[in-house]
DRENDO-1510 file (C-alpha; in Angstrom, 1 decimal, always signed):
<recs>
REC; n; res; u; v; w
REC; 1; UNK; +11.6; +26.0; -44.6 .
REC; 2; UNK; +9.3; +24.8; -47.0 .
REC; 3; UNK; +11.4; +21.3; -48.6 .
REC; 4; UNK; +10.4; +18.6; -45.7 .
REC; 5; UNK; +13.7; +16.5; -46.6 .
REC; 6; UNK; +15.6; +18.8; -45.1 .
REC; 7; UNK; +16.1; +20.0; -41.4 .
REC; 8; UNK; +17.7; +23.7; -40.0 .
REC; 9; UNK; +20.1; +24.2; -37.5 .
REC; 10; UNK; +17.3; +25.5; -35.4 .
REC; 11; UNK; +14.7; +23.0; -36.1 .
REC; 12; UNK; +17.0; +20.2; -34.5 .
REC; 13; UNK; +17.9; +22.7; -31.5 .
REC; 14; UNK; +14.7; +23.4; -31.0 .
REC; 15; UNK; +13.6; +19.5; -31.1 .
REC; 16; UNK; +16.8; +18.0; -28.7 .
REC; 17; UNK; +16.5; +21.2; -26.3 .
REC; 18; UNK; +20.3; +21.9; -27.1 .
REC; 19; UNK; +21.8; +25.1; -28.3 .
REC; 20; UNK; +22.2; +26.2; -32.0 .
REC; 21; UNK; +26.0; +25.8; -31.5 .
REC; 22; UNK; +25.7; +22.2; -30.7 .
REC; 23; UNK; +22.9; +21.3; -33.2 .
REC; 24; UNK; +25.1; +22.6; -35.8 .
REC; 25; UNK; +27.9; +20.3; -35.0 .
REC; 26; UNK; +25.5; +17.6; -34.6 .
REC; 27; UNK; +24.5; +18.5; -38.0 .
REC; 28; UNK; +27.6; +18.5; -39.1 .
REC; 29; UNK; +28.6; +15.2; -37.7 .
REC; 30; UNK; +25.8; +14.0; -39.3 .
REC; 31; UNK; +25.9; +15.4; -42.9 .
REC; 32; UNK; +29.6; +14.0; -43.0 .
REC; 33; UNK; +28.3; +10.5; -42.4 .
REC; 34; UNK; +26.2; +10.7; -45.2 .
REC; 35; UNK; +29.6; +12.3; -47.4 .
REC; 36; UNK; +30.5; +9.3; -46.8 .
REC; 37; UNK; +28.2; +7.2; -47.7 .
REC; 38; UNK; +28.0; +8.9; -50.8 .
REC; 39; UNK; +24.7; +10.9; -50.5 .
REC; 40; UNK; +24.0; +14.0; -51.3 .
REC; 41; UNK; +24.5; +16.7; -48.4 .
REC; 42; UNK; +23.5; +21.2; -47.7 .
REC; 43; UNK; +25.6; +22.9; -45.0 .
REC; 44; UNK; +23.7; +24.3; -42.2 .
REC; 45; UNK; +20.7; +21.7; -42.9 .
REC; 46; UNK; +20.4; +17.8; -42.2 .
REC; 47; UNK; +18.5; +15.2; -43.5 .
REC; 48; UNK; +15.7; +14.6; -41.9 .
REC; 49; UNK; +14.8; +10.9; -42.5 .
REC; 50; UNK; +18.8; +10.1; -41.7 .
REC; 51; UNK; +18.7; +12.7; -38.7 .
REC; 52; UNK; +15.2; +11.1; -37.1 .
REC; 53; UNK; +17.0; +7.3; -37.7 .
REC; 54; UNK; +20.6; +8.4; -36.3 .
REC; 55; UNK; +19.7; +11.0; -34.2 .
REC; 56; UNK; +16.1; +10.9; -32.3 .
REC; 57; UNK; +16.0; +7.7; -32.8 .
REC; 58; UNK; +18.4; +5.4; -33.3 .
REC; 59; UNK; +19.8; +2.5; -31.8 .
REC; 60; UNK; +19.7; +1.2; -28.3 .
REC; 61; UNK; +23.8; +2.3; -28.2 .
REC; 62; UNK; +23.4; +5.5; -30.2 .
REC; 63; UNK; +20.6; +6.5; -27.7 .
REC; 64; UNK; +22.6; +5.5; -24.9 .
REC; 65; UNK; +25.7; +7.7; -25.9 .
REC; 66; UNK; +23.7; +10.4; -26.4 .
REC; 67; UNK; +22.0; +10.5; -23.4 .
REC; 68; UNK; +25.3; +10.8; -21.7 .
REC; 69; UNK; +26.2; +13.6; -23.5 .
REC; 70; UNK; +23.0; +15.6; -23.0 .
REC; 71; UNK; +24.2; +18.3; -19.8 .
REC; 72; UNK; +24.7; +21.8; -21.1 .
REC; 73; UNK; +25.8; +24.9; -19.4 .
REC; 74; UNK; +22.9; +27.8; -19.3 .
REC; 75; UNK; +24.7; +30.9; -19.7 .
REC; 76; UNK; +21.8; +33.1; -18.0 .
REC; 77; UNK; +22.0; +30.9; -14.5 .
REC; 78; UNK; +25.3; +29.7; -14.7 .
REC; 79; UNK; +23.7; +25.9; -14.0 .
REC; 80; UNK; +23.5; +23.0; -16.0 .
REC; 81; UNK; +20.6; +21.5; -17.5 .
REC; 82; UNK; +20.1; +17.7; -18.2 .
REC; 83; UNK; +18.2; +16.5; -20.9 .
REC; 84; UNK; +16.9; +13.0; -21.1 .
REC; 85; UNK; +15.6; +11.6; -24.0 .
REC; 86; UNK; +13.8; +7.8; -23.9 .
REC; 87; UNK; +11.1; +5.6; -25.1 .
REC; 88; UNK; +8.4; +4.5; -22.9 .
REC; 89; UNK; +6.3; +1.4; -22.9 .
REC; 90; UNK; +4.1; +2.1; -25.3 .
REC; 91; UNK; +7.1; +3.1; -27.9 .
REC; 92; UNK; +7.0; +6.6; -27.8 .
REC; 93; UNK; +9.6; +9.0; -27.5 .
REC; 94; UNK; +9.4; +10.7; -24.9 .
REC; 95; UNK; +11.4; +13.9; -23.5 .
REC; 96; UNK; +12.3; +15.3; -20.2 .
REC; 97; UNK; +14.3; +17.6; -18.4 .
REC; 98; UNK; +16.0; +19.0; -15.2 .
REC; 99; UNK; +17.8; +22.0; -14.6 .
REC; 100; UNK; +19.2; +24.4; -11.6 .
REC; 101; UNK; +22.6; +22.0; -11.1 .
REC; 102; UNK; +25.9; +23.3; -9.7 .
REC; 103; UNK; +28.2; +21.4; -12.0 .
REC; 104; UNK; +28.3; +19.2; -14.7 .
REC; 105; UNK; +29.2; +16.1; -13.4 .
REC; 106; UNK; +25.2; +16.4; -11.1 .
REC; 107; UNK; +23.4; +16.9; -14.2 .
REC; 108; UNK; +25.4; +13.8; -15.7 .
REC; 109; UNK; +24.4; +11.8; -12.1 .
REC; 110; UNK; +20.9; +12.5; -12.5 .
REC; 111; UNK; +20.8; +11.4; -16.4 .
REC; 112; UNK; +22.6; +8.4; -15.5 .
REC; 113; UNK; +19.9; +8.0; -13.2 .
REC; 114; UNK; +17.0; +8.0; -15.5 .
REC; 115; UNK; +18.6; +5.2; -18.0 .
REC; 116; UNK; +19.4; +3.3; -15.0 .
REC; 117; UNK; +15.8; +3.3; -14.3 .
REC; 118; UNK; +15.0; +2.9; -17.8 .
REC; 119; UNK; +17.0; +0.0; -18.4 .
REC; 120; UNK; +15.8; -1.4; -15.1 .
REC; 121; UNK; +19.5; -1.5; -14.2 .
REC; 122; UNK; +20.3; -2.3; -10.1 .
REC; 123; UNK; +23.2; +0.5; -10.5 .
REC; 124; UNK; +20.8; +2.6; -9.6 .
REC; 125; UNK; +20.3; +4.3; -5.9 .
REC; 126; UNK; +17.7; +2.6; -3.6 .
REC; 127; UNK; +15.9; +5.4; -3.8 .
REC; 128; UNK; +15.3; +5.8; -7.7 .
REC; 129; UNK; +14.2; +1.7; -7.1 .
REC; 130; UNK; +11.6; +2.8; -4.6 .
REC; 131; UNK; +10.0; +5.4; -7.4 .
REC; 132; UNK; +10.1; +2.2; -9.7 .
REC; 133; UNK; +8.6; +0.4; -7.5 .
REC; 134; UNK; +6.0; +2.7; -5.9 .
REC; 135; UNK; +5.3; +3.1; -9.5 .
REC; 136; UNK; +4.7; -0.5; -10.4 .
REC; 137; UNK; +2.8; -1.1; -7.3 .
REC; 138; UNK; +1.0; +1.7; -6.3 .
REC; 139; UNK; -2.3; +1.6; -8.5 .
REC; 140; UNK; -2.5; -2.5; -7.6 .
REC; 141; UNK; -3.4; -2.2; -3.8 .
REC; 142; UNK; -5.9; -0.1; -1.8 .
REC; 143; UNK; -5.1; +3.9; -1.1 .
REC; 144; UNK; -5.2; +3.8; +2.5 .
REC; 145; UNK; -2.9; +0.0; +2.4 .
REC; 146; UNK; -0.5; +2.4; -0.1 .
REC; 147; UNK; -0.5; +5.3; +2.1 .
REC; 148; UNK; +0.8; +3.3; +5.1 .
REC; 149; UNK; +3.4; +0.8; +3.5 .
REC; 150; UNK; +4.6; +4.6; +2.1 .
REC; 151; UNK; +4.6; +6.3; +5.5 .
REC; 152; UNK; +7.4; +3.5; +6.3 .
REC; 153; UNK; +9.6; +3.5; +3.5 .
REC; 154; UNK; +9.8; +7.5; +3.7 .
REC; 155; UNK; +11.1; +7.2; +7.3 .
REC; 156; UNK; +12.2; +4.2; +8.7 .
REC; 157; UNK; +13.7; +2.8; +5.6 .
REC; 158; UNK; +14.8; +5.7; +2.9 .
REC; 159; UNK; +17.1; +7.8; +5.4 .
REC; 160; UNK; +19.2; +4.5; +6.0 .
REC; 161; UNK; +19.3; +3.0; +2.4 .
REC; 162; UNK; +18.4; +5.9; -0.4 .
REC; 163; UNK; +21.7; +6.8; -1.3 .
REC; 164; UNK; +22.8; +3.2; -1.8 .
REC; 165; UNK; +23.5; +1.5; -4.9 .
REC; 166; UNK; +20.8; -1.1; -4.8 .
REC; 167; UNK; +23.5; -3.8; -6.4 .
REC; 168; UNK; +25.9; -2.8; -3.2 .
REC; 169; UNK; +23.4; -3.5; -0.3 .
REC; 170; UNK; +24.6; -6.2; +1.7 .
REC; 171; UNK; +23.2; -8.7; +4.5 .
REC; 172; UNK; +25.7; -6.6; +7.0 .
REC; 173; UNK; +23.9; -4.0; +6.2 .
REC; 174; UNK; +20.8; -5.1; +6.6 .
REC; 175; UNK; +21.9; -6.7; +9.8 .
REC; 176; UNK; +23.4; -2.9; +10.9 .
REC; 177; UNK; +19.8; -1.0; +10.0 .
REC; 178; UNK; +17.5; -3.8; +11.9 .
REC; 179; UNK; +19.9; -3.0; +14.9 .
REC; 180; UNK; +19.1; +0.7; +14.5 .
REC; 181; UNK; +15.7; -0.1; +14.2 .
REC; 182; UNK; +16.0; -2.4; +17.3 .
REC; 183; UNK; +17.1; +0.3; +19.4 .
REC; 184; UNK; +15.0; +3.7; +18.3 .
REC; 185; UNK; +12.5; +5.1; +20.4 .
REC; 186; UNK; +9.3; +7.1; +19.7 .
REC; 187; UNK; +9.0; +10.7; +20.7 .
REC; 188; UNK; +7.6; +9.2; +24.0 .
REC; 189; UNK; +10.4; +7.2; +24.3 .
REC; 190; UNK; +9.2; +4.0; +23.6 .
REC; 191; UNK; +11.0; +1.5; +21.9 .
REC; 192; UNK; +8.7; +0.2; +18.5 .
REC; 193; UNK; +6.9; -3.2; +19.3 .
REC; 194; UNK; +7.7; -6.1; +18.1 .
REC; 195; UNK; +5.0; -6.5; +15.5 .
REC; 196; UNK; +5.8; -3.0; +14.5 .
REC; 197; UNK; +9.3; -4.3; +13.7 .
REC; 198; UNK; +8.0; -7.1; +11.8 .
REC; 199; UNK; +6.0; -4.7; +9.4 .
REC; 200; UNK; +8.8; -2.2; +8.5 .
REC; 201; UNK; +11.0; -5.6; +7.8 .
REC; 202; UNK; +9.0; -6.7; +5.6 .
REC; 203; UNK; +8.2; -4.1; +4.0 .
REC; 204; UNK; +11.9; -3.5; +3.4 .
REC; 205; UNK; +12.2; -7.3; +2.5 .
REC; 206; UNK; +8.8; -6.6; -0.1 .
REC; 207; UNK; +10.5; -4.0; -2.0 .
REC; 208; UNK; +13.8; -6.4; -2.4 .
REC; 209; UNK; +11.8; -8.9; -3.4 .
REC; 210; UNK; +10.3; -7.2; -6.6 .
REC; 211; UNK; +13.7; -6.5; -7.6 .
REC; 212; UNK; +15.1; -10.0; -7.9 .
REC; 213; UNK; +11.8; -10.5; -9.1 .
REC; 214; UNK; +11.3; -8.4; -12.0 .
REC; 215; UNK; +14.6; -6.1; -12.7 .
REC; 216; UNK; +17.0; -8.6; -12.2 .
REC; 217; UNK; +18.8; -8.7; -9.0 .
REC; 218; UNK; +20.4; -12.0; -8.1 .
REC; 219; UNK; +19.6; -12.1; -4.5 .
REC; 220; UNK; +17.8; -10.4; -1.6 .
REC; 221; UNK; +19.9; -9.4; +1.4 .
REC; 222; UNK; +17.2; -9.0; +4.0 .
REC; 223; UNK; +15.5; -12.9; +3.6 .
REC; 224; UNK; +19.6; -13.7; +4.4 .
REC; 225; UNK; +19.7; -11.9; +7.7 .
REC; 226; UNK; +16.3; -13.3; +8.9 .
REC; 227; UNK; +13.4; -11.3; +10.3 .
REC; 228; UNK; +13.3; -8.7; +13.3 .
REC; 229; UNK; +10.1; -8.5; +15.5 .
REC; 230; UNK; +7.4; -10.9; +15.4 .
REC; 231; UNK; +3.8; -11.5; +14.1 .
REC; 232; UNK; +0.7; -10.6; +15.7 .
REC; 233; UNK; +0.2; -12.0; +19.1 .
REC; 234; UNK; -2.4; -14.7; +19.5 .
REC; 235; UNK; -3.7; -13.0; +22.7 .
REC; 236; UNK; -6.5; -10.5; +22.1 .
REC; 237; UNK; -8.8; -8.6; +25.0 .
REC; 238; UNK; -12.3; -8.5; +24.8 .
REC; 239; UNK; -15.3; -7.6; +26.8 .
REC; 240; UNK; -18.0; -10.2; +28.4 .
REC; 241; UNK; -21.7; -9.2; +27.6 .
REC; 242; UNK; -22.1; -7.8; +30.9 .
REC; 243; UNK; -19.1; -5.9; +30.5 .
REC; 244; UNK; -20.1; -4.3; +27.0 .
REC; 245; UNK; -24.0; -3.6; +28.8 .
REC; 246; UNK; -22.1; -1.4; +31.3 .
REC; 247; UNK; -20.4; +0.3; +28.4 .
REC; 248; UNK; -23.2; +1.1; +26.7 .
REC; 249; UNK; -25.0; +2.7; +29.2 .
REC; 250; UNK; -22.6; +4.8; +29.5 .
REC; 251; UNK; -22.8; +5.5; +25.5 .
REC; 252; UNK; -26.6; +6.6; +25.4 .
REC; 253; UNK; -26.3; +10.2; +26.6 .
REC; 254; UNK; -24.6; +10.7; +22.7 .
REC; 255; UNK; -27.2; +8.8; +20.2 .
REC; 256; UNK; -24.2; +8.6; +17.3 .
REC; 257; UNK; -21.5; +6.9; +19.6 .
REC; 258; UNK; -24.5; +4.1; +21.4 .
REC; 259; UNK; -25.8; +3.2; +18.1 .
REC; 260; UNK; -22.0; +3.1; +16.1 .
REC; 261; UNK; -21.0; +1.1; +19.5 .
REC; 262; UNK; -23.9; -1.3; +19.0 .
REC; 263; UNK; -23.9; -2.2; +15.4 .
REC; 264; UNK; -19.9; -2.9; +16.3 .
REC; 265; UNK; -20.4; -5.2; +19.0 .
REC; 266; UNK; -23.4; -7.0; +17.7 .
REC; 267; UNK; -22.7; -7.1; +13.8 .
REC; 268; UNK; -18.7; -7.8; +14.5 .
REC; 269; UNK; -18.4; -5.3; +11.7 .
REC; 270; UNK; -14.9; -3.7; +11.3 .
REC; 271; UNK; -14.2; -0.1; +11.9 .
REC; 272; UNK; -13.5; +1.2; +8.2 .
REC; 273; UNK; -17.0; -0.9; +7.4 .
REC; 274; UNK; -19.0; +0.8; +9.9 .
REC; 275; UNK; -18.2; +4.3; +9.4 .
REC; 276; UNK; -18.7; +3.7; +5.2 .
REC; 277; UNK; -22.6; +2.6; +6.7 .
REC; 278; UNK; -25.7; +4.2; +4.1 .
REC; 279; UNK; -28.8; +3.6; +4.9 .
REC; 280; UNK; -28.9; +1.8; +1.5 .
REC; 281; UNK; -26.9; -0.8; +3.2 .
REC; 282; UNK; -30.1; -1.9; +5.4 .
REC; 283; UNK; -32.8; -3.9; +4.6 .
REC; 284; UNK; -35.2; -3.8; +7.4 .
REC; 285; UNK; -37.6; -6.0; +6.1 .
REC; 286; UNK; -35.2; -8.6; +6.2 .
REC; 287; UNK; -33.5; -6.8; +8.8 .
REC; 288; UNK; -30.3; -7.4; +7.0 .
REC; 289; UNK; -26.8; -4.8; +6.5 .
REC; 290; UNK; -25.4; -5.3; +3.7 .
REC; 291; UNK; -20.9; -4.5; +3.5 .
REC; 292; UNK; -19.5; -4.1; +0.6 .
REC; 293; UNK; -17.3; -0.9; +1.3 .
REC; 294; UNK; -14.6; +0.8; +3.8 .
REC; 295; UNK; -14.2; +4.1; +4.9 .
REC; 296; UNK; -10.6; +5.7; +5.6 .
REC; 297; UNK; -9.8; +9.5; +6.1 .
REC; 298; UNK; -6.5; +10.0; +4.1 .
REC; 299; UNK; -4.5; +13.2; +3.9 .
REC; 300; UNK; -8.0; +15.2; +5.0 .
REC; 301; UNK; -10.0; +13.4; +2.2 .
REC; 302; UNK; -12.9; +10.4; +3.0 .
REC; 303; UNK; -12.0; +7.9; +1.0 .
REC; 304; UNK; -14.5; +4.9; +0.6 .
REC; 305; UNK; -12.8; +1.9; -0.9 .
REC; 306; UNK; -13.4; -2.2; -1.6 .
REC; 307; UNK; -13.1; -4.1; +2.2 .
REC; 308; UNK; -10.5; -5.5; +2.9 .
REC; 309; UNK; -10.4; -9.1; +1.5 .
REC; 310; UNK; -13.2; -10.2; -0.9 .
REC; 311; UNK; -14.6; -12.4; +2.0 .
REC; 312; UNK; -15.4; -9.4; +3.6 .
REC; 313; UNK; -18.4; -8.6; +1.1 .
REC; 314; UNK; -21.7; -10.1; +3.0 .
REC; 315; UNK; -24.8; -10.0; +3.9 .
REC; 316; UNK; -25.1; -9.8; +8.2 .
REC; 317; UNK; -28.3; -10.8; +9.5 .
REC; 318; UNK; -29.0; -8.6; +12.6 .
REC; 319; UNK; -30.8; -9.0; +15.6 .
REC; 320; UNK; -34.5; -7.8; +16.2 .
REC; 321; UNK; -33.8; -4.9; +18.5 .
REC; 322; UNK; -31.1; -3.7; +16.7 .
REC; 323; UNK; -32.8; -3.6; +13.3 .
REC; 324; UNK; -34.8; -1.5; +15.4 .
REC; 325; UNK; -32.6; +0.8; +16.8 .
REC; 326; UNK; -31.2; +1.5; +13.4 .
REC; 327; UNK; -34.1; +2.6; +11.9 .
REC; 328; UNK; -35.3; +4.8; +15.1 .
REC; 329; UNK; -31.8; +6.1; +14.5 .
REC; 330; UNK; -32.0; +6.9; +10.8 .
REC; 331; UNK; -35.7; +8.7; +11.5 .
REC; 332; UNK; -33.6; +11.0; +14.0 .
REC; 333; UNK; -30.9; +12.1; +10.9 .
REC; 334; UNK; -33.0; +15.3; +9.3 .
REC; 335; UNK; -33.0; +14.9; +5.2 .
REC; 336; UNK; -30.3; +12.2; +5.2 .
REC; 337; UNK; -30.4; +10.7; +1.9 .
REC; 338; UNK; -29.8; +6.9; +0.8 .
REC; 339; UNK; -26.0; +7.0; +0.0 .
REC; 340; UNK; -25.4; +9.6; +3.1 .
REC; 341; UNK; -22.6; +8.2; +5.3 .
REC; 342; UNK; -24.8; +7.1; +8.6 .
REC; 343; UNK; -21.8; +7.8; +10.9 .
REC; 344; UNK; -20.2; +10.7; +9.7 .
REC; 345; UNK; -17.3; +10.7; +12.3 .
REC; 346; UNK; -13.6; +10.0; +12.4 .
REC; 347; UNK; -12.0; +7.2; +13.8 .
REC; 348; UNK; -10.4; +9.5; +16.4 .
REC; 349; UNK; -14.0; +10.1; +17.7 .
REC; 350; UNK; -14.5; +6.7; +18.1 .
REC; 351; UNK; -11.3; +6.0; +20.1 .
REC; 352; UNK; -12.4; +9.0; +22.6 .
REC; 353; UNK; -15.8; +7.2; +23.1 .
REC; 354; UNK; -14.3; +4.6; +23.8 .
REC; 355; UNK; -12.0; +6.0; +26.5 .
REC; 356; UNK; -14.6; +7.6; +27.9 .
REC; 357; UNK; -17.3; +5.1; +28.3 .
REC; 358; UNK; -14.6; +2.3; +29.3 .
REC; 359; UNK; -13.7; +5.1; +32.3 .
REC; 360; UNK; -17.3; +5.9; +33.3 .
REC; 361; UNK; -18.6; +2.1; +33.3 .
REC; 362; UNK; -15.2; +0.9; +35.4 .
REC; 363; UNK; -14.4; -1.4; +32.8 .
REC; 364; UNK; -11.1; -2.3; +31.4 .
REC; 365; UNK; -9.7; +0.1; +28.5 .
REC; 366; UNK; -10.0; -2.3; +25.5 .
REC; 367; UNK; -9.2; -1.2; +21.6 .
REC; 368; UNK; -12.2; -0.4; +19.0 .
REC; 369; UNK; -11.2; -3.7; +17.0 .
REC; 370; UNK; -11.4; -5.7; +19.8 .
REC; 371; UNK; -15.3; -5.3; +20.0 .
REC; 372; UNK; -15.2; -7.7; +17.3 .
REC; 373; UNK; -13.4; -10.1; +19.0 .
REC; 374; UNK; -15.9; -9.7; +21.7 .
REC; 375; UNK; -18.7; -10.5; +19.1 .
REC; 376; UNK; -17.2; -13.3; +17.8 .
REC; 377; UNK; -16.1; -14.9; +21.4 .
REC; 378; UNK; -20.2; -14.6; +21.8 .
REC; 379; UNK; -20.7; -16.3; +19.2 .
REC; 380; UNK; -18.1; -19.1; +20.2 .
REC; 381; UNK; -19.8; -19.4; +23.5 .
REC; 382; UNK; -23.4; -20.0; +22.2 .
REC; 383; UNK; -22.0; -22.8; +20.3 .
REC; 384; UNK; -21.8; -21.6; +17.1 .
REC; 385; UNK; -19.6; -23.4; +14.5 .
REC; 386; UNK; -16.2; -21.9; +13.2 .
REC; 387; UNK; -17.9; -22.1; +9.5 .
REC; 388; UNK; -20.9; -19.9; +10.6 .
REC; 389; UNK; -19.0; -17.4; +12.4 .
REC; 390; UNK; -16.7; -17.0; +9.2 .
REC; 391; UNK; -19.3; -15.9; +7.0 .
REC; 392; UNK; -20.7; -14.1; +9.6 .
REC; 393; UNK; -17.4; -11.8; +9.6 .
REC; 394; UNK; -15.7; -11.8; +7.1 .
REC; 395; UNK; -13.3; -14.0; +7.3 .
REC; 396; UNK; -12.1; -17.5; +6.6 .
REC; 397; UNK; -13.1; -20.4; +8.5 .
REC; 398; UNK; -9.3; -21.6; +8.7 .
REC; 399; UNK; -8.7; -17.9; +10.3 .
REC; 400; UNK; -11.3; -18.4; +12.9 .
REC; 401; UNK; -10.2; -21.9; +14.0 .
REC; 402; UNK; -6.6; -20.5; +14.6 .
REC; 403; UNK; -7.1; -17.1; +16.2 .
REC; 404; UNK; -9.7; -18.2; +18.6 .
REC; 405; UNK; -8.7; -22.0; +19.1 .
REC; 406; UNK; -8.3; -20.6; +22.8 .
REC; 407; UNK; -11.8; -20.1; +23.1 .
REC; 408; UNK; -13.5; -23.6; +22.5 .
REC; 409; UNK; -12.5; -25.2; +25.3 .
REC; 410; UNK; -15.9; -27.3; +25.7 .
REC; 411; UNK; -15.4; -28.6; +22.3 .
REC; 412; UNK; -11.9; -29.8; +23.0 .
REC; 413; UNK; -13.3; -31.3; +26.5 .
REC; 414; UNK; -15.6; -33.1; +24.6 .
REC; 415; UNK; -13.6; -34.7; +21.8 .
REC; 416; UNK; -11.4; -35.5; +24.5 .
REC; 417; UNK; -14.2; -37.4; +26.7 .
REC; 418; UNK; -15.6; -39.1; +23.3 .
REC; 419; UNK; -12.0; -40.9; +22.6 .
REC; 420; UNK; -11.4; -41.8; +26.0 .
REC; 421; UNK; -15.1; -43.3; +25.9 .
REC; 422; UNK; -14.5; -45.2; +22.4 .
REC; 423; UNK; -11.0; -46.5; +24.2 .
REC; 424; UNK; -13.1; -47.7; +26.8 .
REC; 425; UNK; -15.3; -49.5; +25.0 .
REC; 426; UNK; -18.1; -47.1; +26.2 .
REC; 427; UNK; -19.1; -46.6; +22.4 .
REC; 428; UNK; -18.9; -48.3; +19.1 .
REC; 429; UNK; -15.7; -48.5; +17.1 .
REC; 430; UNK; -15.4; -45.6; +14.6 .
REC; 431; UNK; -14.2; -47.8; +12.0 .
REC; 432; UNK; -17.2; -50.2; +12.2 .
REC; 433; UNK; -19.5; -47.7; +11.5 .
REC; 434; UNK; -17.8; -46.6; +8.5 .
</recs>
């Protein structure tokens, strides 16, 4: 056709994904609107101007109405196809499609679907929420943080909610899945800890959350019930000095494992930090390691990412021997190059070290993590302040003084002895001094 005003029969098939019987009627629809109107009309062709503002277009309702209508029967499979037509953020119109359904009425269900999603309408399933919310959220936090809080959604909390409306989920049920969740066991049997419990509750409560949040849903069921589980526990395990020497005697018979085991214990570095080690990352001269990176193995890729909080970027100071032992360690690594990973093991490695040299050394079975808990008990003991360990770590100072309030016990003596002296009389009133 070479007159733009006008549109074929085909043309608007081919553009709505519809068959030439129903573009005609559409076409006819449409050129009787405009009989009406008075305008000018050619059977078998449309508009185009009137058919791109009615049709492909349109209105929020006119869209809506034909979006419903959009499921047609495919004569060569005998299933229906869905089409689903709708503009996305940036104001483009967009098309997709689904086909291979049974009847009518699933084609319809899945369209539905989409505008429900579209419109950001809580009529939808939990599970089409989820995909809007895995895709608002998803590109905001870290891989490896994604790839666990969607580890628990796919199978502690989709098999119980996805087939829910997410307007018809109520406390009771809520209350009936932590129950459920209460009372499953591993494949070893073993009921799911407590702080496990807590995690996939939250998680549950998170997603909740972003729906009254930003799509509109008056009130989330799960903060009604109340949690399941419970935080972290304040008690940690960790080795003495003399406990970690015996251990890493043990550890010299495999260079890779003593000197990964060393740089953890004295450093207080975190797992993911140590394995994402260069030898960029040291300055012997200063005999300094810099972190500013994690390491994680997801879905058989490495993947190096930011650490974990922004407090976790710093500069650690090491000691003399083991700036040292680093360097002897990197002369031992044939052609490594400045950005080579210096550990290039797995986290799975480390955790069979550590099983082994805790058996050989007779010393008691403790977790990779808590080597840093050792470090920074060490550094309690020599009298270092809560401040200075902070920065030493990674963490904040306010962290420090809760977790490990347990282990400043001569400190507490000695504010303790100090007011009993000033009640005394033994030294000079505070306040005078002030």
């Amino acid at each position: 056709m070479t007159n733009n005003t006008f549109m074929r029969v085909d043309e608007v098939a081919e553009i709505l994904g519809i068959s030439k019987s129903y573009a005609y009627k559409i076409v006819k629809k449409l050129n009787d609107e405009l009989k009406e109107k008075g305008f000018l009309t050619i059977s078998g062709r449309v508009n185009k101007k009137y058919f791109m503002e009615r049709v492909y277009y349109g209105t929020s309702q006119d869209i809506e109405r034909r979006d419903k209508m959009a499921a047609y029967k495919e004569a060569k499979t005998n299933t229906w196809r869905s089409v689903y037509r709708y503009t996305d953020w940036k104001g483009e119109r967009k098309q997709t499609q689904k086909r291979g359904f049974a009847t009518k009425k699933e084609a319809l269900a899945w369209e539905r679907e989409q505008l429900s999603k579209l419109k950001g309408d809580l009529d939808m399933t939990f599970e089409s929420f989820v995909k809007t919310y895995s895709e608002d959220m998803q590109s905001r936090i870290k891989e490896n943080t994604w790839h666990t809080k969607e580890h628990i959604i796919r199978t502690k909390i989709l098999p119980y909610f996805g087939n829910r409306k997410m307007s018809d989920i109520q406390p009771k049920d809520i209350m009936a899945w932590q129950n459920k969740m209460i009372n499953t066991t591993d494949t070893n049997g073993k009921a799911y800890s407590p702080v496990y419990l807590k995690t996939v509750h939250n998680q549950l409560s998170a997603i909740f959350n972003h729906a009254v949040k930003f799509y509109g849903l008056s009130a989330n069921p799960v903060s009604k019930v109340g949690n399941m589980g419970k935080a972290k526990s304040k008690e940690m395990q960790f080795w003495t000095q003399e406990e970690y020497k015996k251990f890493s005697y043990e550890m010299m018979d495999k260079p890779v494992s003593y000197y990964a085991f060393e740089m953890l214990y004295w450093c207080g570095i975190r797992e993911g930090e140590l394995l994402a080690l260069t030898p960029s990352d040291f300055d012997f001269e200063r005999q300094t390691v810099s972190i500013t990176k994690s390491y994680q193995r997801i879905n058989k890729r490495d993947i190096i990412t930011e650490p974990k909080t922004p407090k976790s970027v710093r500069v650690i100071k090491m000691p003399d021997f083991l700036s040292e032992e680093i360097q002897d360690y990197i002369s031992q690594l044939y052609g490594i190059k400045p950005t080579n990973r210096l550990f290039e093991v797995t986290k799975h490695y480390l955790k069979h070290e550590m099983d082994r040299g805790s058996k050989s050394a007779g010393v008691k079975r403790i977790r990779i993590h808590d080597l840093r808990h050792s470090h920074i008990s060490l550094l309690i003991e020599m009298g270092f302040s809560a401040v200075a360990i902070a920065d030493r770590v990674g963490h904040e100072s306010i962290d420090i003084t809760y977790r490990y309030a347990h282990l400043f016990p001569s400190t507490q003596n000695e504010m303790a002895n100090r007011l009993s002296s000033i009640r005394n009389g033994g030294e000079d009133n505070v306040s005078k001094n002030t």
